[in-house]
N, CA, C and O atoms as CSV, one atom per row, in Angstrom:
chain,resi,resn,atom,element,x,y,z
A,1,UNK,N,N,74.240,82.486,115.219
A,1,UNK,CA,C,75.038,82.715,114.032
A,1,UNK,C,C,76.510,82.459,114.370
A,1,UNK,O,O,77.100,82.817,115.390
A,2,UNK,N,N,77.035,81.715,113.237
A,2,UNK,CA,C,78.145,81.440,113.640
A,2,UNK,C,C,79.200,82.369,113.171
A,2,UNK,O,O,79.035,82.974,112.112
A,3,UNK,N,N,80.465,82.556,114.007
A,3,UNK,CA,C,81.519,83.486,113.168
A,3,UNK,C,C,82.730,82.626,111.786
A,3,UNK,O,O,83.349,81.596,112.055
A,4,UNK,N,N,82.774,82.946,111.155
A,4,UNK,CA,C,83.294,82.810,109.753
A,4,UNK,C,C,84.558,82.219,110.295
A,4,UNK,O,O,85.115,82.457,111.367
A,5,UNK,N,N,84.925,81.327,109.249
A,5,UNK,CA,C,86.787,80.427,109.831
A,5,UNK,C,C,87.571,81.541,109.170
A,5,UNK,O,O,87.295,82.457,108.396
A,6,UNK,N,N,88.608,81.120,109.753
A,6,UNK,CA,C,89.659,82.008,109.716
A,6,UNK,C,C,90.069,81.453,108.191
A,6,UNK,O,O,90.247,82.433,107.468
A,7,UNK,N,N,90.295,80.089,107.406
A,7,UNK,CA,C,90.622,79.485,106.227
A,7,UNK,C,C,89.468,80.330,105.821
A,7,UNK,O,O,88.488,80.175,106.549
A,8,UNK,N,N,89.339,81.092,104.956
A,8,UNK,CA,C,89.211,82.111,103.826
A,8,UNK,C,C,89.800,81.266,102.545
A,8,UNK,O,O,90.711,80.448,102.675
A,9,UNK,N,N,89.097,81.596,101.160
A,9,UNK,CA,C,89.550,81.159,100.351
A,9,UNK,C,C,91.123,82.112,99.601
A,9,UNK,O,O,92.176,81.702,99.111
A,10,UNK,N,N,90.646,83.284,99.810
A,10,UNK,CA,C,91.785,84.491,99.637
A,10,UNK,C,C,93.038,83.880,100.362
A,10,UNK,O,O,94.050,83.402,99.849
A,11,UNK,N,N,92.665,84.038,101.868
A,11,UNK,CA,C,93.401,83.435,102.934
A,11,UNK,C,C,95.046,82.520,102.996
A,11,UNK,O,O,96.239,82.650,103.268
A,12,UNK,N,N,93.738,81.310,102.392
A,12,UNK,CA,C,94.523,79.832,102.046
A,12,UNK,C,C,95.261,80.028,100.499
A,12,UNK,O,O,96.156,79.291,100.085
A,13,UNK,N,N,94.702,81.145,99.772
A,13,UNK,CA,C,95.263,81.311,98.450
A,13,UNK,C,C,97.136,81.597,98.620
A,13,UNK,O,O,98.137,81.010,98.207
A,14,UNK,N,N,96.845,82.949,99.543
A,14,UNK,CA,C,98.015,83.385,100.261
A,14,UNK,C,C,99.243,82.576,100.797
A,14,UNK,O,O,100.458,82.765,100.732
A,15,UNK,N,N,98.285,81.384,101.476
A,15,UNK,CA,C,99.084,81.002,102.640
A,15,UNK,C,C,99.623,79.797,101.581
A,15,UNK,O,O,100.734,79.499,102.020
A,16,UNK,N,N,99.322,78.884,100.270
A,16,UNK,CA,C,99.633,78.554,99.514
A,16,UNK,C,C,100.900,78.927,98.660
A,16,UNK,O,O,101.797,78.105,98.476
A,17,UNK,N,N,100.937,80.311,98.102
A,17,UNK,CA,C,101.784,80.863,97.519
A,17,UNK,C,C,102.922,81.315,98.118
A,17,UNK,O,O,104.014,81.447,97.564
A,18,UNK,N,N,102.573,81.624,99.606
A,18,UNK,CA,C,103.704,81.853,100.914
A,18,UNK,C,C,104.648,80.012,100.402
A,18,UNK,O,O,105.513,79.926,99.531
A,19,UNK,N,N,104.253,79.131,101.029
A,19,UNK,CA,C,104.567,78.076,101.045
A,19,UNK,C,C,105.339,77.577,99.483
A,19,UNK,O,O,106.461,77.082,99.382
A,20,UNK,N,N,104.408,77.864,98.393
A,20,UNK,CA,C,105.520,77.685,97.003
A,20,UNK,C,C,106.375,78.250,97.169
A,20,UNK,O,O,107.322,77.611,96.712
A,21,UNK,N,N,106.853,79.599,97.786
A,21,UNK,CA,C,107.735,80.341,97.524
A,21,UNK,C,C,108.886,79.861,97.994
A,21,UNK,O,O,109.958,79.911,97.391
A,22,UNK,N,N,108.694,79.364,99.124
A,22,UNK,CA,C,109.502,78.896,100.405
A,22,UNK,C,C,110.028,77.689,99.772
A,22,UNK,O,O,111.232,77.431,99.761
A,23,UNK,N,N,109.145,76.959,99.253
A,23,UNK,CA,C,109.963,75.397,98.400
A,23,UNK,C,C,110.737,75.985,97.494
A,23,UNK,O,O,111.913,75.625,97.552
A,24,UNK,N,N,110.392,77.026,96.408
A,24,UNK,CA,C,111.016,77.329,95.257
A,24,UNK,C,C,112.552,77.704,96.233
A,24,UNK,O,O,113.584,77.051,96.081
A,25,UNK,N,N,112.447,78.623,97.011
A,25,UNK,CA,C,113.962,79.485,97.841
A,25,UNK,C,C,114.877,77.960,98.186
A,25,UNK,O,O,116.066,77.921,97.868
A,26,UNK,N,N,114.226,76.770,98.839
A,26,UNK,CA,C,114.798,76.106,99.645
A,26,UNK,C,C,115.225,75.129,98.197
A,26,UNK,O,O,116.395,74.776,98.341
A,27,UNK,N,N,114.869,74.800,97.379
A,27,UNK,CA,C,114.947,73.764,96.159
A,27,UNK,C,C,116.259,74.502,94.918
A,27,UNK,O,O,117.253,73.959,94.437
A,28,UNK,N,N,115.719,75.882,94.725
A,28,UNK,CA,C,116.369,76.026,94.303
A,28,UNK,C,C,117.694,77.501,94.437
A,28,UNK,O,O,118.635,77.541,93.645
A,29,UNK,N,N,117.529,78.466,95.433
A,29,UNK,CA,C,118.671,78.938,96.008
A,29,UNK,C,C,119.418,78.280,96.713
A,29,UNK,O,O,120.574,78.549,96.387
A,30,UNK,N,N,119.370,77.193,97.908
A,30,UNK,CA,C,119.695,76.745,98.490
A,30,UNK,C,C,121.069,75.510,98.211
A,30,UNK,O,O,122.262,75.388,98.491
A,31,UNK,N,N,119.886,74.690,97.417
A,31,UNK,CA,C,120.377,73.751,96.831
A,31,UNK,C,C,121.520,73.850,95.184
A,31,UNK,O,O,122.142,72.943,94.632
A,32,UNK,N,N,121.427,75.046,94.888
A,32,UNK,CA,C,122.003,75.291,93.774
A,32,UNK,C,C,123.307,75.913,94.165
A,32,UNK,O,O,124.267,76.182,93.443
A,33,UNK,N,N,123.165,76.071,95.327
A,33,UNK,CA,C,124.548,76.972,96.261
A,33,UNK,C,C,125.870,75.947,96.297
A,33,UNK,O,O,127.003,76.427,96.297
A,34,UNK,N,N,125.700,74.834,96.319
A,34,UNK,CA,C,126.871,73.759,96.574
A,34,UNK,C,C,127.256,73.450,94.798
A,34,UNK,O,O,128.296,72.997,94.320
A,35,UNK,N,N,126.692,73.645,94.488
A,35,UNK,CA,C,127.216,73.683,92.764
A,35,UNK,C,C,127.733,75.097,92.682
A,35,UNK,O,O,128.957,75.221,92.734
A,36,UNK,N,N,127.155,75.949,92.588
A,36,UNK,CA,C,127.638,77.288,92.345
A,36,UNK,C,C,128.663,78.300,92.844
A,36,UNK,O,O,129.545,78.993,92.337
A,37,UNK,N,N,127.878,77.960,94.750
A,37,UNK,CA,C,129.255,78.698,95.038
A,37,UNK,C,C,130.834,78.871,95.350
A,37,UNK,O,O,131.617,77.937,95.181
A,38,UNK,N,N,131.097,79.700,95.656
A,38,UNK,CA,C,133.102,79.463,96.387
A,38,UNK,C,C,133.018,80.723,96.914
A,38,UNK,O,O,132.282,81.704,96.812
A,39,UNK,N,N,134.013,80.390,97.516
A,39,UNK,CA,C,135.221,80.899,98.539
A,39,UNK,C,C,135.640,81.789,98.078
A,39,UNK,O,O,135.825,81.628,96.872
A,40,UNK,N,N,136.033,83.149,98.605
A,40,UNK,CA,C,137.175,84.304,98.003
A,40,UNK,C,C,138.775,83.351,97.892
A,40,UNK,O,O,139.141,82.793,98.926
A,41,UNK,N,N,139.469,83.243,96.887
A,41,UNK,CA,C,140.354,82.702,97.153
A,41,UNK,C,C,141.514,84.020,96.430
A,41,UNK,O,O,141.124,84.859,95.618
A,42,UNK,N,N,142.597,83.953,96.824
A,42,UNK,CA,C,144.029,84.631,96.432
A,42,UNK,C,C,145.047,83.697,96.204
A,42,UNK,O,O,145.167,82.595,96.738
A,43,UNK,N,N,145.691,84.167,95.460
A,43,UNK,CA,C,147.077,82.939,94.951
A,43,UNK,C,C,148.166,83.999,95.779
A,43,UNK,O,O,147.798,85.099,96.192
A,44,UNK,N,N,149.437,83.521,95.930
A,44,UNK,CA,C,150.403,83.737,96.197
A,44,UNK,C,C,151.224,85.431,95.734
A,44,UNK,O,O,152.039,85.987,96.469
A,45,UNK,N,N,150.798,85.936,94.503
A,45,UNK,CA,C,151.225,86.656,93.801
A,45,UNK,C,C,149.770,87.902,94.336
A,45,UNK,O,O,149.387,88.641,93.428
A,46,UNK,N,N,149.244,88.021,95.372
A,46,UNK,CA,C,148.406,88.895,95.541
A,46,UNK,C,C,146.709,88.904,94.860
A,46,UNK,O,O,145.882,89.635,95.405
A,47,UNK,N,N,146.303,88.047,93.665
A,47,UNK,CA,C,145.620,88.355,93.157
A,47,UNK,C,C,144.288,87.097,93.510
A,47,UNK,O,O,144.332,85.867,93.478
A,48,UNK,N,N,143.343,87.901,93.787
A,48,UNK,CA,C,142.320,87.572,94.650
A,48,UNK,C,C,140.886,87.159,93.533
A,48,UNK,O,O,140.432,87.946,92.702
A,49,UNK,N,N,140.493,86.092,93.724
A,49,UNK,CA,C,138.955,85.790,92.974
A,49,UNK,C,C,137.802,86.104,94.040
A,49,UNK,O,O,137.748,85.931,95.257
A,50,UNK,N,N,136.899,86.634,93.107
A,50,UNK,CA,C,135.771,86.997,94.352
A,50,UNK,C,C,134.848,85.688,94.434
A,50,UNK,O,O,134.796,84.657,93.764
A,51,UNK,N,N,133.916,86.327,95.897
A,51,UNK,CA,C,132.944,85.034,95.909
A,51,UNK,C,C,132.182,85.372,95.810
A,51,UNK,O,O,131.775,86.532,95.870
A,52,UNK,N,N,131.458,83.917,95.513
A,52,UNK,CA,C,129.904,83.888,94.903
A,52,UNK,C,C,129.108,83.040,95.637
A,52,UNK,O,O,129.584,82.144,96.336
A,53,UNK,N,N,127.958,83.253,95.532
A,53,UNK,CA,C,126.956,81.983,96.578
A,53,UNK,C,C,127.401,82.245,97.635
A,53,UNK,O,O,128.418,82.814,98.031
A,54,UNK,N,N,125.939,81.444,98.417
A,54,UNK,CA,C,125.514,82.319,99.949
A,54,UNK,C,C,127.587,81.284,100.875
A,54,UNK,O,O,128.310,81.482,101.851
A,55,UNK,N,N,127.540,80.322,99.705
A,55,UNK,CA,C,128.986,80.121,100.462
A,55,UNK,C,C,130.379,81.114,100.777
A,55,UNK,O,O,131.194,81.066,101.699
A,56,UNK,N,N,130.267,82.024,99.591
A,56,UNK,CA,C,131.333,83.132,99.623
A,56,UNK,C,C,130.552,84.246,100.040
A,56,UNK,O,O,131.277,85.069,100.599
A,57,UNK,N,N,129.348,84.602,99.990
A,57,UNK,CA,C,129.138,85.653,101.062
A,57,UNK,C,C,128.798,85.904,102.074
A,57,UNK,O,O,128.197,86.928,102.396
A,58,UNK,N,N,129.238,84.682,103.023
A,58,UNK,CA,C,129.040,84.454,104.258
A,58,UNK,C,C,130.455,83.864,105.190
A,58,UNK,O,O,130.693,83.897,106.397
A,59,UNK,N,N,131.312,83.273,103.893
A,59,UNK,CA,C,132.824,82.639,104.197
A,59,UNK,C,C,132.135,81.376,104.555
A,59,UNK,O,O,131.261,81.840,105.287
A,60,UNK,N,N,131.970,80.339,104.542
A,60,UNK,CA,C,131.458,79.529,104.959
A,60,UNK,C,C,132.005,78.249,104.274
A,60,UNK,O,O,131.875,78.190,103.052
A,61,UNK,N,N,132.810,76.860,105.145
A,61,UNK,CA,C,133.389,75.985,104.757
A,61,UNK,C,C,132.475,75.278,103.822
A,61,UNK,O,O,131.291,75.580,103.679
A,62,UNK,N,N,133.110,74.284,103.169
A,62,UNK,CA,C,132.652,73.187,102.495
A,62,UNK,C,C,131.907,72.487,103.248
A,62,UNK,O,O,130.874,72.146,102.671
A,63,UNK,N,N,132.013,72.075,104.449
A,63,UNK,CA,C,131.145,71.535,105.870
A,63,UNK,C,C,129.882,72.204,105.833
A,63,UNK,O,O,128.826,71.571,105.795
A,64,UNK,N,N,129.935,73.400,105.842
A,64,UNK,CA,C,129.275,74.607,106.859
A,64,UNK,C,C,128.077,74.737,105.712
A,64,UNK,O,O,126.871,74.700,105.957
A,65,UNK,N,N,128.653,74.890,104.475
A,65,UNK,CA,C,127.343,74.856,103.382
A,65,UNK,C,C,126.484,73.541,103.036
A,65,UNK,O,O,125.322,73.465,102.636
A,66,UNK,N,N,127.043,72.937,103.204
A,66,UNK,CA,C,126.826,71.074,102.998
A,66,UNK,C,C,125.709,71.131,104.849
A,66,UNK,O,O,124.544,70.760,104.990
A,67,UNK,N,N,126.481,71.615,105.743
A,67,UNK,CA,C,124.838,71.646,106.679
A,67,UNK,C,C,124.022,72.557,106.413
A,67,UNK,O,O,122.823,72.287,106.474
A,68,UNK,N,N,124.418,73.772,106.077
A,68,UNK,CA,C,123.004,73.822,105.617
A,68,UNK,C,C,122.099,73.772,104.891
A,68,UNK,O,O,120.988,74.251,105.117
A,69,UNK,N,N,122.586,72.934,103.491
A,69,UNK,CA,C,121.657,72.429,102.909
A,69,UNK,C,C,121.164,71.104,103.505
A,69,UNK,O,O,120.244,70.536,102.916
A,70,UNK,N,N,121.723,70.508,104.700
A,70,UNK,CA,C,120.946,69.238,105.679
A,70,UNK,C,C,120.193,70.099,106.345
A,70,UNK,O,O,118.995,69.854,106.202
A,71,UNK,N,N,120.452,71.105,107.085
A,71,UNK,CA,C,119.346,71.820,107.714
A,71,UNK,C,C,118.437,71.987,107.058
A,71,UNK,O,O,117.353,71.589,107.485
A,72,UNK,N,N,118.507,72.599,105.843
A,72,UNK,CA,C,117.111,72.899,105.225
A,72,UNK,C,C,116.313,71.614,104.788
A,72,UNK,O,O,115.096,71.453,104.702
A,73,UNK,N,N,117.109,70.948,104.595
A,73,UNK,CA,C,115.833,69.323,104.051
A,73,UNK,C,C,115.594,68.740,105.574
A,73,UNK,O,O,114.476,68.233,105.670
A,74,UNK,N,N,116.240,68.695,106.586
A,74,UNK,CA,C,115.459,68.579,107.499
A,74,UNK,C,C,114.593,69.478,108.293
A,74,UNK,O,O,113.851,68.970,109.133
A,75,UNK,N,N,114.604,70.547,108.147
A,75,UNK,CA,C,113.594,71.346,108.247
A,75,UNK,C,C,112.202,71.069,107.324
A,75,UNK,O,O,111.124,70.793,107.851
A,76,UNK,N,N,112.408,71.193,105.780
A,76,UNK,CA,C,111.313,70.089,105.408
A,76,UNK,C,C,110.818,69.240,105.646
A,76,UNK,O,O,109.594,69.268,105.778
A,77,UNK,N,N,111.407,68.296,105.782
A,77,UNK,CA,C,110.391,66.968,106.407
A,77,UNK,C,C,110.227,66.992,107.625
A,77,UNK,O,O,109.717,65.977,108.099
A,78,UNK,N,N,110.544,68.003,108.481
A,78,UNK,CA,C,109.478,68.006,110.020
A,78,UNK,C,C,108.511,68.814,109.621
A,78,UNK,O,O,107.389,68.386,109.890
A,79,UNK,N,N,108.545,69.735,109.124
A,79,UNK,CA,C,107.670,70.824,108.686
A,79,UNK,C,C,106.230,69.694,107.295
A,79,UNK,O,O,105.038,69.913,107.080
A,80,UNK,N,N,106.837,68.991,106.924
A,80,UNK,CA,C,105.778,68.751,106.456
A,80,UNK,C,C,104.713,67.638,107.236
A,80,UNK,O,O,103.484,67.696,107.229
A,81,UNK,N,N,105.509,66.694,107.853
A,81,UNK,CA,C,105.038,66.192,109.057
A,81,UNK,C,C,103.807,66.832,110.259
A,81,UNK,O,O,102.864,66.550,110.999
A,82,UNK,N,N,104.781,67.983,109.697
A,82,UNK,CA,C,103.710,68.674,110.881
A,82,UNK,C,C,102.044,69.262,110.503
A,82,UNK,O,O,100.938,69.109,111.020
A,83,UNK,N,N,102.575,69.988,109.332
A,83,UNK,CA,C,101.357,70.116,107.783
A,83,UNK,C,C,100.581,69.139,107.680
A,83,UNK,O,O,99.377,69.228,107.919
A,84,UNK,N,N,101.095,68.198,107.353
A,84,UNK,CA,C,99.982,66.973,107.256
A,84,UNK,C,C,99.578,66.478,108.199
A,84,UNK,O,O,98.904,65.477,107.952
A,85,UNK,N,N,99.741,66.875,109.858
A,85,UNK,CA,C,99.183,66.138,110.471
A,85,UNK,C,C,97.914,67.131,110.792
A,85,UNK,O,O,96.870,66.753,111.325
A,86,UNK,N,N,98.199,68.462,110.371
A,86,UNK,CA,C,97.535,69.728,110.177
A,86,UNK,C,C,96.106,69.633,109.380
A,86,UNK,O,O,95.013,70.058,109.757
A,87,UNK,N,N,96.456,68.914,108.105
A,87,UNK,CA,C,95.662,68.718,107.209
A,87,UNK,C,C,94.706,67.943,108.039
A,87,UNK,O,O,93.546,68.350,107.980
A,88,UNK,N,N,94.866,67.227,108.570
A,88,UNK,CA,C,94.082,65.657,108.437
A,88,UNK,C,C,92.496,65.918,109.723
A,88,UNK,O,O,91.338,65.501,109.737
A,89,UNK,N,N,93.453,66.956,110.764
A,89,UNK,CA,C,92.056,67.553,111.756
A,89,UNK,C,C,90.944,68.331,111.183
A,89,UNK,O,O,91.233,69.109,110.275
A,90,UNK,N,N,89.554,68.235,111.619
A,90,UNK,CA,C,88.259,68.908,111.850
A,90,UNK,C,C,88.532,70.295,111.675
A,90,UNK,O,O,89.194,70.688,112.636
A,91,UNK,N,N,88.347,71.028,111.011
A,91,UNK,CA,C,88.050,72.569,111.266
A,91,UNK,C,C,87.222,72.451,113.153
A,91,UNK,O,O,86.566,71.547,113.669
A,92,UNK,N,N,87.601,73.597,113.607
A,92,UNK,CA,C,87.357,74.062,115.000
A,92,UNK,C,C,86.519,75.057,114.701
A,92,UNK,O,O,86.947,75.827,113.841
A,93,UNK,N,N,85.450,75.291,115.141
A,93,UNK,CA,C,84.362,76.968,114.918
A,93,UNK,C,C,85.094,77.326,116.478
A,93,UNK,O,O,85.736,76.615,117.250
A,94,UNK,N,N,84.802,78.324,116.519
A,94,UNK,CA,C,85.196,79.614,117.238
A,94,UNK,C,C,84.648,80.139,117.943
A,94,UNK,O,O,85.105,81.171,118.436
């Protein structure tokens, strides 16, 4: 008798919805951050605008947000690279 794969239909349901979630965060928090956010800025006369987006609540240059929205799309496409090369092998029994 053999023991049961670990891919479960529950399982893979999970590990599916893990993965939408992760596109939805990276597509659209991420990417919506270089439109949205800024900088705390102050004018001369003391009076200060607050910040918004992971750019103002982290202080983070115009550079610094701009990589990491390159980090995150290259993190995608190795990551899916890697998935699909995932996909394409034999289930293994155990």
């Amino acid at each position: 008798m053999t023991t049961p794969s670990w891919f479960t239909t529950r399982r893979l349901l999970i590990l599916f919805c893990v993965v939408y979630m992760i596109n939805y965060l990276d597509r659209g928090t991420i990417a919506s951050n270089g439109v949205n956010g800024k900088r705390k800025t102050c004018d001369d006369k003391g009076i200060c605008k607050s910040a918004i987006g992971i750019q103002g609540d982290f202080g983070l240059t115009n550079f610094q947000d701009d990589l990491l929205s390159c980090a995150f799309m290259v993190g995608l496409l190795v990551s899916s690279l890697v998935l699909a090369s995932l996909a394409k092998k034999e289930p293994q029994p155990f």
